[in-house]
C-alpha positions in Angstrom: 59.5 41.1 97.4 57.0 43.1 95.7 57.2 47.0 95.4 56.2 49.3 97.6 53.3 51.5 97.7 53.4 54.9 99.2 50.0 56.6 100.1 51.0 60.2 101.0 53.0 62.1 98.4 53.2 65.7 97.9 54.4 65.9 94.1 53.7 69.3 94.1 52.7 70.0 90.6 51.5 71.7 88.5 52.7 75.0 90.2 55.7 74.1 92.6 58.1 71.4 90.5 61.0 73.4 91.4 60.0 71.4 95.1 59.3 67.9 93.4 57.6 67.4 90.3 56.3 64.3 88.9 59.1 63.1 87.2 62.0 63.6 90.3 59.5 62.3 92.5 58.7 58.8 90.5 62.2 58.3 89.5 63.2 58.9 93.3 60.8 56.1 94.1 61.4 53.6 91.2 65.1 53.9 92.7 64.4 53.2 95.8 61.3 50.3 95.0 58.4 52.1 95.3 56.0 51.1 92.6 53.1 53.1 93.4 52.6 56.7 94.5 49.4 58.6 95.8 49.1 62.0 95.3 47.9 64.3 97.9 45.6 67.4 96.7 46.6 70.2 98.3 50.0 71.0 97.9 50.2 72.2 94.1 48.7 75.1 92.2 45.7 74.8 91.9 44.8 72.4 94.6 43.0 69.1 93.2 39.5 70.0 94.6 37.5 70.1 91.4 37.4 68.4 87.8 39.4 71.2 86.2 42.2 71.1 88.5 42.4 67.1 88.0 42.5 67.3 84.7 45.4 70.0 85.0 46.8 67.6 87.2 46.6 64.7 85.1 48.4 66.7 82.0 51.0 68.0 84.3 52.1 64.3 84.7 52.1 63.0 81.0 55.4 61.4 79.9 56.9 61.9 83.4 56.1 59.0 85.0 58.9 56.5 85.9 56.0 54.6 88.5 52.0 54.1 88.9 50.6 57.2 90.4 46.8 57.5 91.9 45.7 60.8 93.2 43.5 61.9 95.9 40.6 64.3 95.4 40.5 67.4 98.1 37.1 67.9 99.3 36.6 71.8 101.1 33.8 73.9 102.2 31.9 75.5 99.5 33.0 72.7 96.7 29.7 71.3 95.2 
């Protein structure tokens, strides 16, 4: 059986790992034969609804990833 892909995670960082960062979430799903995780963007600090957030995003998760992550971009009023 091939591994799983989950399409709604909160990972929660930058800004809230003590809730689940990138690395206890990945591991937790690499355990459990999830291969793939999708981030959602608005549950860490900032929220991923611009290119400077991503990118914080994307540095938050060097070297902690046990699985393949994608992420979702937020789109909200007033974000051109």
């Amino acid at each position: 059986m091939p591994g799983l892909i989950d399409t709604h995670v909160h990972i929660n960082e930058p800004g809230r790992s003590e809730w689940e960062g990138f690395e206890t979430a990945t591991r937790a799903a690499a355990a459990g034969g999830v291969t793939t995780l999708v981030d959602m963007p608005l549950n860490s600090t900032p929220v991923t609804t611009n290119v400077d957030a991503f990118e914080q995003k994307l540095a938050a998760a060097q070297n902690k990833l046990w699985v393949d992550c994608g992420f979702y971009a937020g789109l909200v009023p007033g974000n051109h």
